[in-house]
C-alpha positions in Angstrom: 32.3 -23.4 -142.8 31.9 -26.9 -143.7 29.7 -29.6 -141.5 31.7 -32.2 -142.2 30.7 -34.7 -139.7 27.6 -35.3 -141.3 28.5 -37.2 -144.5 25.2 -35.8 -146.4 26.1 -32.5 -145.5 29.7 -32.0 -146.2 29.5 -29.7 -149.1 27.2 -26.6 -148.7 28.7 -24.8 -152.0 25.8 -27.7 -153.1 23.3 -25.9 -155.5 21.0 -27.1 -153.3 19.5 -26.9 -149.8 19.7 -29.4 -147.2 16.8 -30.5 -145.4 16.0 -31.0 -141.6 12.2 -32.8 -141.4 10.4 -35.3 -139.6 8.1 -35.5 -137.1 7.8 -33.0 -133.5 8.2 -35.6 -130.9 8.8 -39.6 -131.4 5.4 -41.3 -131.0 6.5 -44.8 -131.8 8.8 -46.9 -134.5 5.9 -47.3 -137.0 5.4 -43.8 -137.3 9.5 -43.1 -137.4 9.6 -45.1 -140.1 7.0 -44.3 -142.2 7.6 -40.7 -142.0 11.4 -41.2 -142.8 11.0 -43.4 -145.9 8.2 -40.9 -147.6 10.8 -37.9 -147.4 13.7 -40.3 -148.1 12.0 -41.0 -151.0 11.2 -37.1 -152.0 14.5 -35.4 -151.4 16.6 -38.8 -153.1 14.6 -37.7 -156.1 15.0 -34.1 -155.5 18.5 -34.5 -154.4 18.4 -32.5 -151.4 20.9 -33.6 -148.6 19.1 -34.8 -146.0 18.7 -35.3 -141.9 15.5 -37.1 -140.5 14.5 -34.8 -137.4 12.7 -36.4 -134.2 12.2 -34.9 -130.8 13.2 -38.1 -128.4 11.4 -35.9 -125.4 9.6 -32.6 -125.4 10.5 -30.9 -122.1 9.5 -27.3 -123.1 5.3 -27.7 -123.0 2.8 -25.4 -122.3 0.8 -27.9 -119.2 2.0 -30.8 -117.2 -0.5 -33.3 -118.9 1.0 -32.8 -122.2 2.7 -35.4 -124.4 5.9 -35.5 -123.4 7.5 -39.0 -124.7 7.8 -42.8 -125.1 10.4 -43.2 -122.9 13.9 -41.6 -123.7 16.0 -45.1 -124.5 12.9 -46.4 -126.2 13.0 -43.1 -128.6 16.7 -42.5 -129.0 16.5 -46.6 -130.1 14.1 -45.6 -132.8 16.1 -42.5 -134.2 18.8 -45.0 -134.3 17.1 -47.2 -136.4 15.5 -44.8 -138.6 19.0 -43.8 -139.2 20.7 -47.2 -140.0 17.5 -48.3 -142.1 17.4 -45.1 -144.5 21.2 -44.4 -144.5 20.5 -40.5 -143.1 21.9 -38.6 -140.2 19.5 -38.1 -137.3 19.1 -34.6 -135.3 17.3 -34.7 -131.8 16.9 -31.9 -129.1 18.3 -32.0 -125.8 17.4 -30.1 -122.6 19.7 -31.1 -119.9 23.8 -31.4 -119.6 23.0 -35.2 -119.2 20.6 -35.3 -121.8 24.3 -34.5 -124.2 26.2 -37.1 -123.8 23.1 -39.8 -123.6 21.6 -38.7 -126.9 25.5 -38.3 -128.9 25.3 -42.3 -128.4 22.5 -42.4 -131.4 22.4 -39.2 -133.2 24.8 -37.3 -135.3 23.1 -33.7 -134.5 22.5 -32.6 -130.9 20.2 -29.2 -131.1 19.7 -26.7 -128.4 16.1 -25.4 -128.5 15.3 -21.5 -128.9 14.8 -21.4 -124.8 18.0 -22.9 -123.7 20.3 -21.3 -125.7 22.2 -18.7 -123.6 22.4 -21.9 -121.4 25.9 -21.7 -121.7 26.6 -25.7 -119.3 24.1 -27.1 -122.0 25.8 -25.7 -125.1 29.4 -27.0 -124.1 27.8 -30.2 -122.9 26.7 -30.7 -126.6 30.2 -29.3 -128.2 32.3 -31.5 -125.7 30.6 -34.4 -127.1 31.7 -33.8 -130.7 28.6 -34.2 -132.6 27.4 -31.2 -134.7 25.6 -28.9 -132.7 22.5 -26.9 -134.2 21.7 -24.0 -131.7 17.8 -22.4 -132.8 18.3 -18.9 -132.6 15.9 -17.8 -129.3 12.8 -15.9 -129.8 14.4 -12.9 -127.8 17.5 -12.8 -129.4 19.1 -11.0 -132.4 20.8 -12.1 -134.6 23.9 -10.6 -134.0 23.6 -11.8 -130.6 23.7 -15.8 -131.8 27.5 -14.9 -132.8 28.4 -15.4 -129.0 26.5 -18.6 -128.9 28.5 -20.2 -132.1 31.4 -18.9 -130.2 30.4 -21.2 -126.9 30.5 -23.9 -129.3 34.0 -23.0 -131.5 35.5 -22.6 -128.0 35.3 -25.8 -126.8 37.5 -26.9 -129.6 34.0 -28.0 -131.8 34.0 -25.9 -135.1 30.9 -28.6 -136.3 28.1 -25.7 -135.5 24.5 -24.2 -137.2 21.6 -22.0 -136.3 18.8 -22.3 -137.0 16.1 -19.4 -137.2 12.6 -20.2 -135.4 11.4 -16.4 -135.8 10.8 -13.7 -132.9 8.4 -13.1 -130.5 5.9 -10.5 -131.7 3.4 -9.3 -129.1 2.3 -12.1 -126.3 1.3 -14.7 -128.9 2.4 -14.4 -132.7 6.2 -15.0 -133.8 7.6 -13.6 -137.2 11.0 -13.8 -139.5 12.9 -10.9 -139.6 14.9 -12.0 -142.9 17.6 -9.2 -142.3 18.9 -11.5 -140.3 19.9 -14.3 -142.6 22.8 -13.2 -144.2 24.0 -11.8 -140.5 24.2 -15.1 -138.9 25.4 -16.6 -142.2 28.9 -14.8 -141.4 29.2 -17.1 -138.2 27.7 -20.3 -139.2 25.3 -22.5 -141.8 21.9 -20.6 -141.7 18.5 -23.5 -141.3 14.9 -21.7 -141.3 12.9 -23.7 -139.2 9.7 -22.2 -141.3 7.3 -24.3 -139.3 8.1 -23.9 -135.6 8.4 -19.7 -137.0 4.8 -20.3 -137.9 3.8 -21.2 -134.1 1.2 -18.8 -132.2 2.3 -19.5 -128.4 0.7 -18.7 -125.3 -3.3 -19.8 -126.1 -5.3 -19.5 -123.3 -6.1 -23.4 -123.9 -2.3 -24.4 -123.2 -2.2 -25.6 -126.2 0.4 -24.1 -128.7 -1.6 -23.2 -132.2 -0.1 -22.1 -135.8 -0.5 -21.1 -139.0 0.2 -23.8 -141.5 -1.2 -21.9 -144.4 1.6 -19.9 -144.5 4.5 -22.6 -144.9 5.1 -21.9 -148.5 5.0 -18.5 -148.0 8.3 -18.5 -145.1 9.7 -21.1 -146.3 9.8 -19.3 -150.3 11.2 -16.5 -148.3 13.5 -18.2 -146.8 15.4 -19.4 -149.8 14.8 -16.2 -151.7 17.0 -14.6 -148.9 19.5 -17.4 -149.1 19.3 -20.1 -146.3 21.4 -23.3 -146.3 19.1 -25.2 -144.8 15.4 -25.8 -144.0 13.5 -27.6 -141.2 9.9 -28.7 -141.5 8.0 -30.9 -138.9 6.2 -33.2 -140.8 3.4 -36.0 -140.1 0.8 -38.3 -142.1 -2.0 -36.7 -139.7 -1.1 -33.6 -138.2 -4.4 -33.1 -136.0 -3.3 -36.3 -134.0 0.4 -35.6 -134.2 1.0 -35.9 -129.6 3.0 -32.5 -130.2 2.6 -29.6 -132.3 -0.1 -30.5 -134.8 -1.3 -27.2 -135.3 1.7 -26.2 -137.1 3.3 -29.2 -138.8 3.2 -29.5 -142.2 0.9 -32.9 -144.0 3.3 -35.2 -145.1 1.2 -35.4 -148.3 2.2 -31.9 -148.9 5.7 -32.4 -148.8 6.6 -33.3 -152.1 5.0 -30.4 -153.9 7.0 -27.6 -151.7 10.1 -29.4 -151.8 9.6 -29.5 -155.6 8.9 -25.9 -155.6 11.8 -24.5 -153.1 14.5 -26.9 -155.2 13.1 -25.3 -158.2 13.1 -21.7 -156.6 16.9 -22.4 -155.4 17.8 -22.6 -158.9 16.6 -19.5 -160.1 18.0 -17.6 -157.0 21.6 -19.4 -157.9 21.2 -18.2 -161.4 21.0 -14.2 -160.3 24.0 -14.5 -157.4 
């Protein structure tokens, strides 16, 4: 299965891996920008295939006094803009069957988040638009069970579909990757690990969502070892006053070298298949 709406993406018999990464949430244009040009500016020299990733609202949070956007015009204005200035497709997430058709106006990738996505009105909201749909494999499902959500999405006459792992719920506040699962879900769709939103530890006590950022090369190794098409990083100059999941994001000032590392690891895996 090809995406072939998504001109950097058409091709994923590439030798590489494409790349979702960007920022959580949307804080502002200066920030859009400067995050999108660093990492245009990595995987153009890695030649990785890439799509800048920006939350235009974050309606999933743990307490009613967190961050939870600039305003949604003001935001999906921005994604537009990081989009026209750097020449890449833009992915955001959407929450409501109206949320669908306002954010297809200025993104190329609508993506259901882990929670919603047995939300079967949400889903065909997203295919009926057109636009690719990522669906982020929910932290109670398995994998075989995503086949029935890709199935929501070739139903509706859409075959422009992914999923994305974001790991399992291990206990009340932990989440791990069961790798067994990549090559299931990779016989109905393009597989993305989402290696740092896998790395989350929900549930604090303070509200606030914590992580384990340490460990990013480690999944996100893993995750091309076992044979991904895809990998999602949140990424920000200044993690510990990112407005939305800090404690998991990735320094942009990091980026480079693991990029480096997984284009380098991608090659050795392609030279054993």
């Amino acid at each position: 299965m090809k995406l072939d709406h998504i001109p950097n993406l058409k091709n994923l018999e590439s030798k590489n891996f494409f790349l979702l990464a960007g920022p959580c949430a949307i804080e502002g244009e200066e920030m859009a920008l400067r995050i999108a040009e660093e990492i245009v500016r990595i995987t153009s020299k890695l030649n990785i295939p890439y799509v800048f990733k920006g939350s235009f609202k974050k309606a999933n949070r743990s307490r009613v006094d967190s961050f939870t956007g600039i305003g949604d015009q003001k935001a999906l204005k921005i994604l537009r803009k990081v989009s026209e200035t750097f020449e890449v497709p833009t992915v955001t997430d959407i929450h409501t069957n109206e949320d669908a058709a306002l954010a297809a106006e200025y993104v190329d990738i609508l993506q259901i988040p882990a929670f919603l996505v047995r939300q079967t009105d949400l889903v065909v909201a997203a295919a009926e638009t057109g636009k690719t749909v990522n669906l982020k494999k929910g932290q109670f499902m398995s994998p075989e069970s995503m086949k029935h959500a890709v199935n929501k999405v070739l139903d509706t006459n859409n075959n422009q579909v992914m999923i994305t792992d974001r790991g399992t719920m291990f206990g009340y506040q932990d989440m791990i990757v069961d790798f067994r699962g990549i090559p299931v879900m990779k016989n109905y769709a393009p597989v993305v690990l989402d290696v740092t939103h896998s790395l989350q530890q929900p549930n604090q006590s303070s509200g606030v969502t914590g992580g384990r950022p340490e460990l990013i090369n480690t999944i996100a190794k893993a995750g091309i070892a076992a044979g991904v098409d895809g990998i999602f990083i949140e990424t920000h100059f200044d993690p510990a006053n990112a407005k939305s999941d800090g404690a998991n994001m990735l320094p942009l000032d990091q980026l480079e070298r693991l990029l480096t590392n997984l284009a380098a690891l991608r090659q050795t895996v392609n030279s054993m298949i």
